[in-house]
matplotlib code that plots the C-alpha trace (Angstrom):
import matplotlib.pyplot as plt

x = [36.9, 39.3, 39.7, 36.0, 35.2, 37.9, 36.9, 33.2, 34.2, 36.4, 33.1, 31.2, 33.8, 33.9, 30.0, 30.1, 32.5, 30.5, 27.6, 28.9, 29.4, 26.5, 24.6, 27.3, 26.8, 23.3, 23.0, 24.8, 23.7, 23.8, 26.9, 28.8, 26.4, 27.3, 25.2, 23.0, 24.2, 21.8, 23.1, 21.5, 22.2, 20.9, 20.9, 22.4, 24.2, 23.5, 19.6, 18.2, 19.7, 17.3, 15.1, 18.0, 19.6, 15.7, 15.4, 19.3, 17.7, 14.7, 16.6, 18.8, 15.9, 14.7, 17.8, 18.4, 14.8, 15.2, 18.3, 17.2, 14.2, 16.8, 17.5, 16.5, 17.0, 18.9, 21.8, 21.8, 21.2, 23.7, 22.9, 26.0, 25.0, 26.9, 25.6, 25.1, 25.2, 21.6, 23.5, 22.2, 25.7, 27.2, 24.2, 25.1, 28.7, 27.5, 25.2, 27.5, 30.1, 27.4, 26.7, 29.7, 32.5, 30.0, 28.2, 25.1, 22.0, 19.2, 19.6, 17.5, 17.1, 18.0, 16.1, 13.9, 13.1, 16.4, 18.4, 16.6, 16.4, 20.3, 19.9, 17.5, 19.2, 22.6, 20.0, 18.5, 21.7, 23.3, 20.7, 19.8, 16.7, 15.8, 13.5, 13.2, 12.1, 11.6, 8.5, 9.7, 9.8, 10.2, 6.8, 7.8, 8.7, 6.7, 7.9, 10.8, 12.7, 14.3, 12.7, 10.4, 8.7, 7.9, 5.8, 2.3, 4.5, 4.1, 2.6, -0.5, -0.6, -0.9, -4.0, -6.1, -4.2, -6.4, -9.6, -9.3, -8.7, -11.6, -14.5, -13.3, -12.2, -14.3, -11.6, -12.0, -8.5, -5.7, -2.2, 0.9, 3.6, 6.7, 10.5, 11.7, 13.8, 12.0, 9.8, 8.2, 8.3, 6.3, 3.9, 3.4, 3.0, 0.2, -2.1, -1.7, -2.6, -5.4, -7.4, -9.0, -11.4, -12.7, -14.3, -15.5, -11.5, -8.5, -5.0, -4.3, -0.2, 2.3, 5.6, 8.6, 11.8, 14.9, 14.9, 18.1, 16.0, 16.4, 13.2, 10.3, 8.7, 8.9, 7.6, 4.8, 4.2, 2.6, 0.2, -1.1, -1.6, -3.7, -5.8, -6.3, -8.7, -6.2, -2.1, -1.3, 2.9, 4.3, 7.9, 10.3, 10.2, 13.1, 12.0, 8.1, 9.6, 10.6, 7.4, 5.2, 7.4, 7.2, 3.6, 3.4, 5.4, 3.3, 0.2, -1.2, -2.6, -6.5, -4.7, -5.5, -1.9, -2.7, 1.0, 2.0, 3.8, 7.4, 6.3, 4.8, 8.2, 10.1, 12.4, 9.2, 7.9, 10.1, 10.7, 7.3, 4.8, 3.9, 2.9, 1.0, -0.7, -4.6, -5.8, -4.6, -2.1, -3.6, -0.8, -1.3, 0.6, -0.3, -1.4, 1.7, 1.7, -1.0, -0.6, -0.4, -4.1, -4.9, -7.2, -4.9, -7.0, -6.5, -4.5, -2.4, -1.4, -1.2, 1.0, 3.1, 3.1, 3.5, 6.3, 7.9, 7.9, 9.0, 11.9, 12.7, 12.6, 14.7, 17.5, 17.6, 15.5, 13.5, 9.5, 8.0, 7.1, 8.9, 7.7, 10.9, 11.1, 8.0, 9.3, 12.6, 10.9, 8.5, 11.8, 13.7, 10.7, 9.7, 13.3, 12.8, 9.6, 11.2, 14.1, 11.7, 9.9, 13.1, 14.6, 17.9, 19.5, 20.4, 19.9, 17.4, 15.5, 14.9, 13.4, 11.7, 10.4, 9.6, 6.8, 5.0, 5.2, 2.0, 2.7, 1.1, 2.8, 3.6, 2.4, -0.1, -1.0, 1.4, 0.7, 3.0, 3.0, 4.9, 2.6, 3.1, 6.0, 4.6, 2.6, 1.5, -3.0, -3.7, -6.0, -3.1, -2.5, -5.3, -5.2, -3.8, -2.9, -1.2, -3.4, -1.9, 1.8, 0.3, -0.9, -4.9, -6.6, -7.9, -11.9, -14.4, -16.1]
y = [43.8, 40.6, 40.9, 40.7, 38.2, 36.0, 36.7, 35.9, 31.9, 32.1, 32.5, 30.2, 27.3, 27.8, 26.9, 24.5, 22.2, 23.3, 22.2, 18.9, 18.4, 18.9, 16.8, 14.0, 14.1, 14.2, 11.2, 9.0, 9.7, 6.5, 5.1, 7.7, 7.6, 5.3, 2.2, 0.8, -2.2, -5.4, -9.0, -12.1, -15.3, -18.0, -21.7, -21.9, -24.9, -28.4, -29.8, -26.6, -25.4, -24.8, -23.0, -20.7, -20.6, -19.3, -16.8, -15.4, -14.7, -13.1, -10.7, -10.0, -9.3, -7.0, -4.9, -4.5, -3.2, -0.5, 0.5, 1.2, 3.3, 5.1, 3.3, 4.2, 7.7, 8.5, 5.6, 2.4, -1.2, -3.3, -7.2, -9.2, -12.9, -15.8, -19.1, -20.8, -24.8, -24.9, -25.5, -23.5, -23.1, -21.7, -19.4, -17.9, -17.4, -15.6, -13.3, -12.5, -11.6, -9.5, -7.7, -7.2, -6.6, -5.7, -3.1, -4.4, -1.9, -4.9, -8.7, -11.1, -14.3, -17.5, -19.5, -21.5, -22.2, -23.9, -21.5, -18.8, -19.4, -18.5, -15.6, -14.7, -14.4, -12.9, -9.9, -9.9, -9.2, -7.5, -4.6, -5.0, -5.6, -9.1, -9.8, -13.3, -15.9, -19.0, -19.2, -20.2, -18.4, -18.4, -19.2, -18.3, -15.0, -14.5, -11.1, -9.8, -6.3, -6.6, -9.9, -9.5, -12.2, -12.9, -16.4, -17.0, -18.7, -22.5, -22.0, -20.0, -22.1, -25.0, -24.6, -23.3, -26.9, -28.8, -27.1, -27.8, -31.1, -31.8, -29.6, -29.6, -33.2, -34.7, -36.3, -37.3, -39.5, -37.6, -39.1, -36.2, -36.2, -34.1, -33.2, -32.5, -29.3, -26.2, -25.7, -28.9, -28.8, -25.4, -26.4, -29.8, -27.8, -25.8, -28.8, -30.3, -26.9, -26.8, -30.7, -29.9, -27.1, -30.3, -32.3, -35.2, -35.6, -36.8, -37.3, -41.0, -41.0, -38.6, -39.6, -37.7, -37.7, -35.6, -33.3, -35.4, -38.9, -41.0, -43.0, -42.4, -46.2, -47.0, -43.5, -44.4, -47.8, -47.4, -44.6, -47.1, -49.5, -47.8, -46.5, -42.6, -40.9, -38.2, -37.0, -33.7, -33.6, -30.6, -30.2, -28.4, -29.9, -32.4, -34.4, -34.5, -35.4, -38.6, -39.2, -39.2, -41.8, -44.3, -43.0, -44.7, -47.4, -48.6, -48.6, -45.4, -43.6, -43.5, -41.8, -37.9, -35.8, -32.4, -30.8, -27.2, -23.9, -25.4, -28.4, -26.8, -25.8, -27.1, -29.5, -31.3, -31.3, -32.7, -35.6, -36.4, -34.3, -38.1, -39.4, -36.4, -35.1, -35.7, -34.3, -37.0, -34.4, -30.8, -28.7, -24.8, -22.0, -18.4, -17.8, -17.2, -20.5, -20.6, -16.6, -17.8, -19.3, -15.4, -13.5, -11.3, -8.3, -8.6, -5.7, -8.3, -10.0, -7.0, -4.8, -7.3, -11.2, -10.4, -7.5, -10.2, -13.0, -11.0, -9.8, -13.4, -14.3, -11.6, -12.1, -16.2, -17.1, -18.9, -18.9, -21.0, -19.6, -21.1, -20.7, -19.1, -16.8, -15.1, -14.9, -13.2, -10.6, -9.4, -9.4, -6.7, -5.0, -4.6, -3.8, -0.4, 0.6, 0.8, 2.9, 5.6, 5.9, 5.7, 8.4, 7.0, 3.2, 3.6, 0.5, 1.5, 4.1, 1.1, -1.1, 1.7, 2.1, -1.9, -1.4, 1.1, -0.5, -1.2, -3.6, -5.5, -7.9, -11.1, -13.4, -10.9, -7.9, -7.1, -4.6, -4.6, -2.8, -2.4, -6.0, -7.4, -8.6, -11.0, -8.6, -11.1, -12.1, -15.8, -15.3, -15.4, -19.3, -21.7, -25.5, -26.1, -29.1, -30.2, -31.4, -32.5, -30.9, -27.2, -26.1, -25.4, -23.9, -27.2, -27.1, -29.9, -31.8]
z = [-30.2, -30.5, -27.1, -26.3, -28.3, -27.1, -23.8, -24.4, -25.8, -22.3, -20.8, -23.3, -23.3, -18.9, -18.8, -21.1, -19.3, -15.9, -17.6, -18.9, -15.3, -14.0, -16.4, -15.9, -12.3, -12.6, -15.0, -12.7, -9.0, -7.9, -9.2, -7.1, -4.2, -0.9, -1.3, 1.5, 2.6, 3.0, 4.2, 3.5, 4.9, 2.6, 2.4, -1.6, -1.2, 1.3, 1.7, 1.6, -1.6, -4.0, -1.7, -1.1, -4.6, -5.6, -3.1, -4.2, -7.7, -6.5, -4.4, -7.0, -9.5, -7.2, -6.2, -9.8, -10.3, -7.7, -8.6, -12.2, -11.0, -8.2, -5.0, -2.2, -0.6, -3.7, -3.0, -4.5, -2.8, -2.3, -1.0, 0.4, 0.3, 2.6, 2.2, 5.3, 3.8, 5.4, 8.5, 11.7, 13.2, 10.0, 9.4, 13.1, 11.8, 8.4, 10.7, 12.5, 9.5, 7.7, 11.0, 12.5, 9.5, 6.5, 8.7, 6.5, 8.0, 7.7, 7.5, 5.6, 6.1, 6.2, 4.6, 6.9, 10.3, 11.8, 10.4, 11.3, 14.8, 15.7, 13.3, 15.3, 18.4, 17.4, 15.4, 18.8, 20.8, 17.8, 17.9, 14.3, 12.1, 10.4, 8.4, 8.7, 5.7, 8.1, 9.6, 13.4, 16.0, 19.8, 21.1, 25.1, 23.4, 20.3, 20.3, 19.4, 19.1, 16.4, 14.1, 11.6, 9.6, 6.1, 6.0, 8.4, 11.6, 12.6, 15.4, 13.5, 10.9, 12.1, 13.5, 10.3, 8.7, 11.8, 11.1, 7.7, 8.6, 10.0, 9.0, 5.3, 5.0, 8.0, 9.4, 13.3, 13.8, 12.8, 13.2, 13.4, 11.7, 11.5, 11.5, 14.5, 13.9, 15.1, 12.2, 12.9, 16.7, 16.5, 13.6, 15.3, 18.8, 17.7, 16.4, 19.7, 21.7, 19.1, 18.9, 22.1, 20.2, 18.4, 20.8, 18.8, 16.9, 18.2, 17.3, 17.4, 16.6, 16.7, 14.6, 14.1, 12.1, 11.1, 8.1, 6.8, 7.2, 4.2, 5.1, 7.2, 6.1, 10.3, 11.4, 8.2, 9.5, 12.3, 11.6, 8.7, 11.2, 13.6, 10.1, 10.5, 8.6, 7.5, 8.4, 9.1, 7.5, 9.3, 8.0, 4.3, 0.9, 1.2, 3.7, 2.3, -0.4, 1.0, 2.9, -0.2, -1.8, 1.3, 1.5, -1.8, -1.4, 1.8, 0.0, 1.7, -1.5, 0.2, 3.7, 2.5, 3.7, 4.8, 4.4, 5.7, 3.8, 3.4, 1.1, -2.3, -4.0, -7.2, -5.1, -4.0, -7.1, -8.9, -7.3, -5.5, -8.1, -9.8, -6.6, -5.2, -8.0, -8.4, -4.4, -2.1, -1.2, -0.1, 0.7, 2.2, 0.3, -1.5, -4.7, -5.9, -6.1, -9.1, -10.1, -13.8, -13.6, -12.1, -14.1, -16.6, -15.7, -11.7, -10.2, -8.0, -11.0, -14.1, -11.0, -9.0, -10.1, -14.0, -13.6, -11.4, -13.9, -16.8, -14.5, -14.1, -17.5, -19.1, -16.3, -15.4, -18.7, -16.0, -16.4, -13.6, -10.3, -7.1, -3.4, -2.5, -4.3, -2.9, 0.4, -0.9, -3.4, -0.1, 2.2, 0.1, -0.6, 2.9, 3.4, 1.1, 2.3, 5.7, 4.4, 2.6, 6.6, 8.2, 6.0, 6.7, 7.1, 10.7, 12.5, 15.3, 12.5, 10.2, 12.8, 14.2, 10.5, 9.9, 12.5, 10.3, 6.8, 5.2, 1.9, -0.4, -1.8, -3.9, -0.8, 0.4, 2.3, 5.3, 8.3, 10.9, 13.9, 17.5, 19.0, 15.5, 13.7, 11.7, 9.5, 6.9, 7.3, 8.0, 4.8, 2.8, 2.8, 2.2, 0.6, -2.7, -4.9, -7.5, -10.3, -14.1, -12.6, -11.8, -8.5, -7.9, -4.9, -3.1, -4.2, -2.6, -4.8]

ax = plt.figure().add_subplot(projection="3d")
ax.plot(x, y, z, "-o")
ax.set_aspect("equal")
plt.show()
């Protein structure tokens, strides 16, 4: 009977510690599953650095969120980060690091256009997916294999900016101005392949400068002179900055600025919010930008923007909304809708996968498809300003 009985808490004692196992293992998939790896090249330090600093902390928000609900494909994410100083040759080199020695399965990034564009290429020749949070692109080859694109491009927005222009604001003589890195070249590109739609406007100047101008007062100068009825300011936050305080400074409050998608963040704001704020400045962006001034009750807002902010809150103790860090937030998200098509993070799989995500987002709805890469509707910008230090949807008296 002793016998028996000892042989039976053998037993007992044998499936309990089985057990104990099972539930330990159980408890803690993902901490002993691989993790996916994800590279970002971000601009967190040099002229840029805000932008990119913002878009860090959105990415990290949102890796942590999926990894509390899972990951993805039962493994965690992982997102290695190397900051490219906002310099285009050093964003190349971080690409290539991430690629080549990480192994990373997707890259995002960088932050805008002039760093973007040698990501672009060594992703292209690389074989592996980008999801891009610069709007440029290649306009001789708008397509490419292995890009994908977060913001509405410079060469498509530019255009709904000039129609805006002038059947909104009735302007006929429009004087150009812009940075000359690619951003600006494509954005400034498009208006000009555009004006001839409008046959009774014109653009009277074209002036450009370089994102790390200190003064644009001669480039400002003479476009007051020849008196336009509006400016179209295609260039990033910095270097509007600096044109809305020589704007200012040169008497041109009554000129109306039409600026593009890189200008509305808290870089800008700070430092030129005074001088734009009342209308004179209509700047395009999403409704991110104002998704506090949402209704409360609006799916968009209750299921996406508020989640978001109270994320942000609890980890940076942050509670305004930047620009950036919409573009990041849709990147990684993109990023794990692929992975749950693709079934797997191979390379090829995942851009295979990128083509068939369907996502709606913090910016806005994106489809992409094999003849689309930039997914994101034109709908999804329109004019905003800044009134009393908050931003409005533009609204014609």
């Amino acid at each position: 009977m002793k016998h028996r009985v000892a042989l039976l808490l053998n037993i007992v004692g044998s499936l309990t510690v089985v057990l104990t196992l099972l539930l330990t293992v159980a408890a803690r998939p993902l901490q002993s599953a691989e993790p996916i790896k994800i590279g970002a090249v971000l601009a967190i330090t040099g002229w840029a650095g805000s932008m990119g600093s913002y878009q860090r902390d959105s990415m990290t928000i949102v890796s942590e969120q999926i990894n509390r609900a899972g990951g993805v494909l039962g493994r965690p994410i992982e997102i290695e980060f190397e900051d490219d100083q906002s310099s285009p040759t050093n964003a190349a080199v971080a690409a290539t690091k991430l690629i080549r020695d990480r192994k990373v399965a997707l890259l995002l990034g960088s932050t805008i256009t002039a760093m973007c564009m040698p990501v672009v290429a060594i992703c292209e020749r690389e074989s592996t997916p980008n999801i891009s949070l610069g709007a440029g692109h290649d306009i001789t080859v708008p397509l490419k294999k292995w890009v994908f694109r977060i913001p509405l491009t410079d060469y498509r927005l530019s255009p709904l900016m000039l129609q805006f222009t002038i059947n909104t604001l009735g302007a006929r003589k429009i004087a150009l101005l812009h940075s000359s890195d690619a951003s600006g070249m494509m954005g400034a590109k498009g208006i000009l392949d555009s004006i001839h739609q409008y046959k009774d406007a014109s653009i009277v100047a074209e002036e450009r400068f370089e994102s790390t101008d200190t003064t644009m007062v001669p480039q400002l100068a003479k476009i007051k002179a020849i008196k336009p009825d509006a400016i179209i300011l295609y260039t990033s936050a910095a270097p509007a900055a600096v044109v809305a305080k020589n704007w200012q400074q040169l008497g041109m409050e009554k000129t109306i600025v039409v600026g593009s998608h890189g200008v509305p963040t808290a870089d800008f704001t700070r430092i030129a919010g005074k001088i734009v704020d009342g209308g004179q400045w209509v700047l395009y962006g999403s409704r991110d930008n104002y998704g506090d001034q949402v209704s409360p009750s609006d799916p968009w807002r209750k299921n996406i923007y508020d989640p978001f902010m109270k994320a942000l809150k609890e980890k940076f103790d942050r509670t305004d909304y930047q620009a950036p860090y919409g573009t990041a937030h849709e990147a990684v998200r993109i990023g794990m809708e692929a992975l749950k098509i693709a079934g797997t993070d191979d390379r090829a799989a995942l851009r295979d996968a990128i083509e068939k995500v369907r996502y709606q987002g913090i910016i806005g709805e994106y489809i992409y498809s094999p003849v689309d890469h930039d997914g994101l509707a034109a709908t999804a910008y329109g004019p905003i300003i800044l009134k009393d230090g908050k931003w409005r949807p533009y609204r014609k008296d």
